[in-house]
N, C-alpha and C positions, 0 to 999 in steps of 0.2 A: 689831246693827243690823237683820239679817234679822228677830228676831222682833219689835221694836218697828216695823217695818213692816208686818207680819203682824199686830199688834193696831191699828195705824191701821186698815188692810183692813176688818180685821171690825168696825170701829166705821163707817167709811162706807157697809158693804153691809146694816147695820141699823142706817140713818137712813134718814126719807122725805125728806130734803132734798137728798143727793147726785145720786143718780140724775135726780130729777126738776129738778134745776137745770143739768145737763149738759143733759137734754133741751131747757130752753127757752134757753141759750145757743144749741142749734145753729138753733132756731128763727127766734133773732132773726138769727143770721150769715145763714139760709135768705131773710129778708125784704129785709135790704139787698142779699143777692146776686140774687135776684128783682126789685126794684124795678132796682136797677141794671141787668139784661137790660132788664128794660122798655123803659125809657129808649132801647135801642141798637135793637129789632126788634119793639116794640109793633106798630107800623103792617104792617107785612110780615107779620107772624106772624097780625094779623086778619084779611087777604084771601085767606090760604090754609086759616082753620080756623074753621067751623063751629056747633063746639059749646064754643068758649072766652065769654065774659063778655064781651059788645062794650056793656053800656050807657055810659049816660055817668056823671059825677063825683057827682050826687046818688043813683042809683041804686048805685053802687059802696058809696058812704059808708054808706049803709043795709046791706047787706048785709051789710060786716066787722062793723057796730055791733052788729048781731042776732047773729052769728056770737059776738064778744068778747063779749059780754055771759050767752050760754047757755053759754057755754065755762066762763066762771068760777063762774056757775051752778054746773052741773053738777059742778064740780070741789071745792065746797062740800058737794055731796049725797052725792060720792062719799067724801070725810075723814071726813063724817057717817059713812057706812055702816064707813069703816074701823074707825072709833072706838069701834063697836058693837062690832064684832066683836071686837074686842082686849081691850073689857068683858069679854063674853061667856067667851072665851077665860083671861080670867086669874081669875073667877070659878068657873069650870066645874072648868077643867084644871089652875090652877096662873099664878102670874105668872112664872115661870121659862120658859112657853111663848111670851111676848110675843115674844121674841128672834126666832123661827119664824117668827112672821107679821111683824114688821118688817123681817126681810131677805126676803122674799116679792118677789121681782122684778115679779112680775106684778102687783100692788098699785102698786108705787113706777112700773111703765111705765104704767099707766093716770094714775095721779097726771100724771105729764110729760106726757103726750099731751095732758091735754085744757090744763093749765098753758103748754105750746109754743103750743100753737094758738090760745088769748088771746094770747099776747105777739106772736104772729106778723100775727094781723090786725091787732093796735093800733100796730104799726110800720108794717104796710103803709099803716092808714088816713090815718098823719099824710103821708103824703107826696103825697096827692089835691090836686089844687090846681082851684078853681073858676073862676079868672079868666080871661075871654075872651083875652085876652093870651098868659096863658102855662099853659092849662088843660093837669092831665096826669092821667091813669087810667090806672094799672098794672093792663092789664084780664089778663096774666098772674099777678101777684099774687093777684089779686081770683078768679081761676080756681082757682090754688092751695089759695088759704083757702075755699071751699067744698067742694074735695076734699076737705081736712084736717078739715073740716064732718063730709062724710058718713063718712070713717073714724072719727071720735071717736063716732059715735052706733051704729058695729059695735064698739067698745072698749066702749060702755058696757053691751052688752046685755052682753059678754063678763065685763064686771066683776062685774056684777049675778051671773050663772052660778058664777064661780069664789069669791064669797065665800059663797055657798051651801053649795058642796061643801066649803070649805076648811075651817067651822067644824063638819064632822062628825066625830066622837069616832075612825070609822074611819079616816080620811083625813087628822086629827093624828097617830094614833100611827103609820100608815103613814109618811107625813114623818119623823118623829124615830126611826122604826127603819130606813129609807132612810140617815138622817144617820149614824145610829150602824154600819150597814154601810161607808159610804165607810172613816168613822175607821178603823174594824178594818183596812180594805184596805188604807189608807195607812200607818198605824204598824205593822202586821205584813200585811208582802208574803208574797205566797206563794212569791217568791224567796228566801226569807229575806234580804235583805241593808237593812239598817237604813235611818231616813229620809236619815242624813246619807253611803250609801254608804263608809262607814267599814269596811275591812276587818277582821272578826271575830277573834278570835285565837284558836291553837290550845286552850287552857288558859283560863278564867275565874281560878280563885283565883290560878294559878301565877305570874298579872303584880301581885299587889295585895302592895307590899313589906312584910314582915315586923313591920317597925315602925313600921307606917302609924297604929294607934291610936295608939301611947305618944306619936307623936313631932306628929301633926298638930293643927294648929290651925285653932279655928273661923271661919268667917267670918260675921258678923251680920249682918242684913238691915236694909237704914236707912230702911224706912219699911213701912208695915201695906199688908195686902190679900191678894186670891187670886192664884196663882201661873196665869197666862195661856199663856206662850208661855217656853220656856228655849231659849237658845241656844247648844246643843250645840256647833256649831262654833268659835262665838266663845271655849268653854271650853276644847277643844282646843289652839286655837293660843295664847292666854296658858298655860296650861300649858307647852307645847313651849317657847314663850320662854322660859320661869322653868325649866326642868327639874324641875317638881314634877310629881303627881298630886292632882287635883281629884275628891273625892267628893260628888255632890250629896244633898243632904239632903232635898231636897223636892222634889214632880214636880206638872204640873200638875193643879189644882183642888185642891192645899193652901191652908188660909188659915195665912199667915205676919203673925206680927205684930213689931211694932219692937224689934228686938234680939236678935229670937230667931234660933239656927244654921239658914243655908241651905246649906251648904257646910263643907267641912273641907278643908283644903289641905294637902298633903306634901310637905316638911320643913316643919315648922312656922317655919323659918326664913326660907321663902319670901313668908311674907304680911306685907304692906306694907300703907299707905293705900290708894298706887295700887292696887295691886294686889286687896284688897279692894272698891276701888271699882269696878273693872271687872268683877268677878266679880258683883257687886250686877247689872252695867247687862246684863249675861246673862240676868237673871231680870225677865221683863217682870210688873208686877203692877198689879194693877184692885179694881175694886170687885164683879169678879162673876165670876162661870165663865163659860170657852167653851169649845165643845167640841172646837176644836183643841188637839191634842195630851193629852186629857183626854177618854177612851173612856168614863170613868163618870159624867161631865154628862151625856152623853144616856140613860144606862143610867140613872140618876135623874130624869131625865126621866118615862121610861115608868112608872117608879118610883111617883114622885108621882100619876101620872093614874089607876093602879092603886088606888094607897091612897086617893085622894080617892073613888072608885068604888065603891070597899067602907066607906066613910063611913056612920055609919046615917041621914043626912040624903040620901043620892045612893041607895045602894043596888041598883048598878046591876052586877051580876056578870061581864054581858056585856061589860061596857070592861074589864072587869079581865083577865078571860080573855083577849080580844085583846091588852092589853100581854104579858099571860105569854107567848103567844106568838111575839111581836117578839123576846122577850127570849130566848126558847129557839132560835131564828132566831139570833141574834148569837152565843150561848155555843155553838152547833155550830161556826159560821165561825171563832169564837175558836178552841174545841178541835181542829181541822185543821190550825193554822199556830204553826207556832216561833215561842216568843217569842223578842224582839231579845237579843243580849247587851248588858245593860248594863256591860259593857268596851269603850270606846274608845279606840281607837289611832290613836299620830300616823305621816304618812308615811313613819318609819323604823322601823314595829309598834314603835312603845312606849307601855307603857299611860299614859293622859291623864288618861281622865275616868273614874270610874265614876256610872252614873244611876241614878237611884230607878226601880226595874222594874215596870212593869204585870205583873199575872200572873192566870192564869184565877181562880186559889182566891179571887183579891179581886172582881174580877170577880161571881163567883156570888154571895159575901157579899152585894156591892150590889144586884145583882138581886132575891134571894132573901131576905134578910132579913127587911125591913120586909115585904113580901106575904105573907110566910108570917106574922107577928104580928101583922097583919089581917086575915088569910082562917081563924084556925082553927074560926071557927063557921060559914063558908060550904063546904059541901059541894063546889058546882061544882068553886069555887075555887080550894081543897087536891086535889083529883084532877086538875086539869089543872096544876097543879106537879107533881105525881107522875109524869105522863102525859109533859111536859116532859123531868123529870130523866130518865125513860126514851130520850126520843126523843137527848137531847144524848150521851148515854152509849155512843150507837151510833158517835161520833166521837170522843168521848175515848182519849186512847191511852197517853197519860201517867199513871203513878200519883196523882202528885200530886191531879189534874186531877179520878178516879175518884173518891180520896179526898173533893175537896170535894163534889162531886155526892151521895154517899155521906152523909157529915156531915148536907146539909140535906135529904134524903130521912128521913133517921129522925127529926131537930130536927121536917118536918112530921108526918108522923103521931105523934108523941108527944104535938103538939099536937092534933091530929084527935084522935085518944082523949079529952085533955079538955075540948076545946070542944064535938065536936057530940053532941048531946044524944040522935040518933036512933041506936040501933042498926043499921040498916039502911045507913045511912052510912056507919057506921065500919068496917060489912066491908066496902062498897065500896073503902074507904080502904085497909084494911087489903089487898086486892086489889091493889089499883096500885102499892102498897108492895112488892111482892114480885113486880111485874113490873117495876119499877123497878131494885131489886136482883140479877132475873136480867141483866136487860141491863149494868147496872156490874159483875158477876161473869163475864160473856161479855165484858167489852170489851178 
């Protein structure tokens, strides 16, 4: 239940329609509760103030009309420009980045601002009434809605400003290597103790029973897509009921297709329909990746706008180097912090569940890979990966960890020998290679 709320979540915070449709309900409850004040201290309220709106009912009605009308204006001009940008953006960097700029709060609060502030005058204006009899000007309304005026034309310069900056190559991959810090923080604390505060157990293999191959059975996945959100807890406790152990098969940002094993359950005796069924409704699945719960969506991220960078059509080394960067930024943080065990235990430390493990060596795979088998004929490029594996290596403390660092340090220069074509290069290369290797032999 938790994570199918957790991908509702992230489905309402990249739409432009949530956000900005809370904002113009509270707009219109803003109008009726204004006009209503009106109604009770209009009169009292104009003999003690000044600088409120005392004209009469033709001059009101002018005013919100001007006001509604540049409101929605502007809020055309402003879709317009988002529209651009999201062009821009999935042309440039990747359509995998769209996600980035549609949950961009500050986008979605400009959108409602200037959307509230239509809806707000056009409520206020139908309640003007012209007749000698029973004339009424909500001349605090009508005060309102020009305040609301002149803040939407301080939102707009503001908007104009921040889609400027937002679509600079810097100030993307800072965003997505900001995001891909959070993830690291959250899925591995530097408490070490795991998301679902599941106490760790002394021993990893010593709880996984003996006859947990020969004897478990599969569970199939009853419908295609990427794996989004699992929910570990929800695994837990069907497990503890059934007194089995649940092995999950897949973690998130697999793509899982129809019928194929997500899970293995022990005793094999234990799996039922129900039972099956509910282990399905654990594993929330979409049409796409997010990057909750799923560290190397935004590592592929960086990924992408790297390789798009080193394109022979972009050819642009400086974005690429800045993602290596981000990237060498996350594999330190990574390399610092214990990974989680995937053993989990129920309230009476008995093992549950075991999960699909994040771990640095895949980690670096994904980073590393694709850039280095498109950077081997760019110089910069392959020595600020060298430069990288050096500086992460200074954090690495785990063999394993050294190991992989190691691995694609030699995979780049082997490449560097046969791609670049200058001598001069390749002793540069050959150089950082072996400062690189002193630091994983010192770590």
């Amino acid at each position: 239940m938790r994570s199918q709320l957790l991908k509702y979540w992230d489905r309402l915070r990249t739409s432009f329609w949530f956000l900005p449709s809370l904002m113009a309900a509270a707009a219109g409850a803003l109008a009726f509760a204004a006009v209503s004040l009106d109604e009770r201290v209009t009169d009292q309220w104009l003999s003690t103030t000044s600088w409120a709106y005392g004209g009469g009912a033709q001059g009101a009605s002018a005013v919100l009309e001007t006001i509604a009308g540049s409101m929605i204006t502007i809020a055309g001009v402003v879709f317009s420009m988002t529209l651009v940008a999201l062009s821009l953006a999935s042309s440039q960097f990747g359509p995998r980045l769209l996600r980035n700029f549609m949950r961009d709060t500050a986008n979605q609060v400009v959108l409602g601002t200037f959307i509230g502030t239509f809806l707000y005058c056009l409520l206020v204006l139908r309640t003007i009434r012209r007749a000698d009899d029973s004339a009424f000007v909500p001349h605090l309304s009508v005060t309102l809605g020009v305040l609301f005026a002149g803040a939407s034309l301080g939102v707009l310069i503001y908007f104009i400003h921040h889609v400027s900056v937002s679509i600079q190559a810097d100030e993307i991959i800072a965003e997505v290597g900001n995001e891909l810090a959070e993830e690291i923080d959250r899925l591995f604390p530097a408490s070490g103790r795991r998301e679902d505060d599941a106490p760790a157990p002394d021993s990893d293999a010593a709880h996984v029973p003996a006859d947990f191959d020969p004897d478990a059975r599969p569970v199939e996945s009853d419908e295609d897509g990427y794996v989004q959100f699992i929910d570990i807890g929800s695994l837990i406790a069907l497990a503890a009921a059934e007194d089995a152990v649940i092995r999950v098969e897949r973690r998130p940002g697999h793509y899982v297709i129809l019928g194929s094993t997500v899970a293995t359950i022990w005793p094999g005796d234990r799996l039922t329909d129900q039972v099956a069924s509910r282990v399905n409704a654990a594993f929330v699945l979409g049409s796409r990746r997010t990057p909750k719960q799923d560290v190397e969506f935004s590592v592929d991220q960086l990924v992408e706008i790297a390789v798009r960078a080193l394109s022979p059509g972009v050819n642009d080394p400086f974005t690429a180097i800045t993602c290596v960067d981000r990237l060498g930024s996350a594999l330190a943080r990574l390399a610092r912090r214990d990974s989680p065990s995937p053993y989990h235990l129920d309230d009476e430390h008995r093992l549950r569940v075991i999960a699909c493990p994040i771990t640095f060596p895949g980690i670096v795979d994904a980073a590393f890979h694709q850039i280095r088998q498109y950077s081997r004929s760019s110089a910069p490029v392959t020595i600020r990966l060298l430069e990288t594996i050096a500086v992460v290596a200074a954090t690495a403390r785990r063999p394993a960890d050294r190991a992989a660092l190691r691995r694609h340090a030699e995979m780049i220069v082997r490449g560097a020998r046969e791609g670049l074509p200058e001598a001069e290069d390749r002793l540069v290369v050959e150089a950082r290679f072996e400062e690189a290797s002193r630091a994983l032999a010192g770590a």
